[in-house]
C-alpha positions in Angstrom: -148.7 -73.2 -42.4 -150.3 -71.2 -39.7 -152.1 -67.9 -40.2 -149.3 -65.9 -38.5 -146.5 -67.8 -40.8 -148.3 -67.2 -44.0 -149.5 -63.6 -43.3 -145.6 -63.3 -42.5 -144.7 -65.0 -45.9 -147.1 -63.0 -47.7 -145.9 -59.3 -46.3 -142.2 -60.7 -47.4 -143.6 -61.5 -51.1 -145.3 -58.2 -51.3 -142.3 -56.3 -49.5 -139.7 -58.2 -52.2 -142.1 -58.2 -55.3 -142.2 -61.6 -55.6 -144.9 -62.9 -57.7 -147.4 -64.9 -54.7 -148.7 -67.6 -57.6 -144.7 -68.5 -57.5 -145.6 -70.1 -54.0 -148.4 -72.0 -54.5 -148.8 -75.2 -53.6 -150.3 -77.2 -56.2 -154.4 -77.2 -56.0 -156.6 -79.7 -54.7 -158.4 -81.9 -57.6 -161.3 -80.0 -59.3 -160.1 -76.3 -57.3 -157.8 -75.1 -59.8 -159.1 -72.1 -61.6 -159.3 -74.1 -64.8 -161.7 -76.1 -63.2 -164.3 -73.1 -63.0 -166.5 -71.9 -66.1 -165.1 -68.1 -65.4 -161.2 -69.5 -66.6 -162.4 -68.5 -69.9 -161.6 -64.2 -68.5 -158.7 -64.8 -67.1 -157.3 -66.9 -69.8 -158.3 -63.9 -72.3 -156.6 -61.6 -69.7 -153.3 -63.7 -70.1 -153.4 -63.2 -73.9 -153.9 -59.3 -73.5 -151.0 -60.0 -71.0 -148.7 -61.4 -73.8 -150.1 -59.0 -76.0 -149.2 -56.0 -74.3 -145.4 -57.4 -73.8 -145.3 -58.5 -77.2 -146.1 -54.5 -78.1 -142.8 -53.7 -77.0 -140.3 -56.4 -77.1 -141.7 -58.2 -80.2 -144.9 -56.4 -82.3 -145.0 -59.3 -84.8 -145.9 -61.7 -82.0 -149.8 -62.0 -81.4 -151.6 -63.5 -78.5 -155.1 -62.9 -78.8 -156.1 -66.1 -81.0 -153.5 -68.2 -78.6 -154.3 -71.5 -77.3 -153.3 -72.3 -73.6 -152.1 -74.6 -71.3 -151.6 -74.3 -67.7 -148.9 -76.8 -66.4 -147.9 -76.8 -62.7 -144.1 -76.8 -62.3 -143.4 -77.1 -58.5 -140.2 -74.2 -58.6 -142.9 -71.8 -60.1 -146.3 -72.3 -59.1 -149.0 -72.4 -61.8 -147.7 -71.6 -65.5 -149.8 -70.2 -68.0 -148.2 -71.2 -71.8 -150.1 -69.7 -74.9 -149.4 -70.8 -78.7 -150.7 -68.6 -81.4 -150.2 -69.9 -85.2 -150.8 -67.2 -87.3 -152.7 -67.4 -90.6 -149.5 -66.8 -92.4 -147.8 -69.9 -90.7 -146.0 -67.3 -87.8 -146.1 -69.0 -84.5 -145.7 -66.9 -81.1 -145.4 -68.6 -77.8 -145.5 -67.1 -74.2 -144.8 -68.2 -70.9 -146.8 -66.4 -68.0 -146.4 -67.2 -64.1 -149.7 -66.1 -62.1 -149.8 -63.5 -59.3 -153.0 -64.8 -57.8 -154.3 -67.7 -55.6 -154.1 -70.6 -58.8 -156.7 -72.6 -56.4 -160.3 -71.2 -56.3 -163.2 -69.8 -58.4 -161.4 -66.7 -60.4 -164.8 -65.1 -60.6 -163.2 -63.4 -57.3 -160.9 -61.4 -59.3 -161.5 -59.0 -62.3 -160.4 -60.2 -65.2 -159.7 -56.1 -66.5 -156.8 -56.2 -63.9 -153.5 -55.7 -65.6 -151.2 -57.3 -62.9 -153.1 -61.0 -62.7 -149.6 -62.6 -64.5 -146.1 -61.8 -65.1 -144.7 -62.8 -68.4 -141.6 -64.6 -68.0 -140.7 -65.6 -71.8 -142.1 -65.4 -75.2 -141.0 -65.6 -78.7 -141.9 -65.7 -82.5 -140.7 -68.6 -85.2 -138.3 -69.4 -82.4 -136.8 -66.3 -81.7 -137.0 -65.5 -77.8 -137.7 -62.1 -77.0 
């Protein structure tokens, strides 16, 4: 893609709200953000992410404890999925799509941002919310 093309592409993703993680292609090996010591940030900023939905569509689901996993799913971009079992046996899931370059050191970006990922899905015991 040229410069002009993608600068082009990424006024119409801003213009139509569209997330610009969504369009990512899929990072070259050892460039994903996982790959970097400062994932551990932005990882906690997905789980306040999931948190903060959870507040209003779901306050019994929890994030903050939540394991992740980052999948790349070519329709999507870069995926963020966290699991949280609860001591109590309660088990919340989320799904998260990231609105930032997936490919790079995330140092570059501040981990207190609230708009880093969109959540797409979550639930608790298997109820989608």
């Amino acid at each position: 893609m040229t410069v002009r093309k993608g600068a082009i592409a990424l006024a119409l993703m801003m213009v139509c709200g569209l997330p610009l993680g969504a369009y990512a292609a899929q990072c070259e090996e050892g460039n994903a953000a996982t790959d970097y010591s400062g994932w551990q940030y932005i990882e906690n900023n997905a789980a306040r992410t999931a948190d903060s939905y959870a507040a209003s569509h779901n306050p019994k689901a929890t994030y903050i404890f939540a394991t992740s996993e980052v999948v790349y799913q070519s329709e999507l971009g870069y995926v963020v999925v966290l699991t949280n079992k609860g001591r109590s046996g309660d088990i919340s899931t989320a799904t998260l799509t990231t609105n930032f370059d997936f490919c790079g050191d995330p140092a570059r970006l501040d981990d207190n941002r609230e708009d880093l990922f969109t959540v797409t899905g979550g639930s608790f015991n298997g109820q989608h919310f």
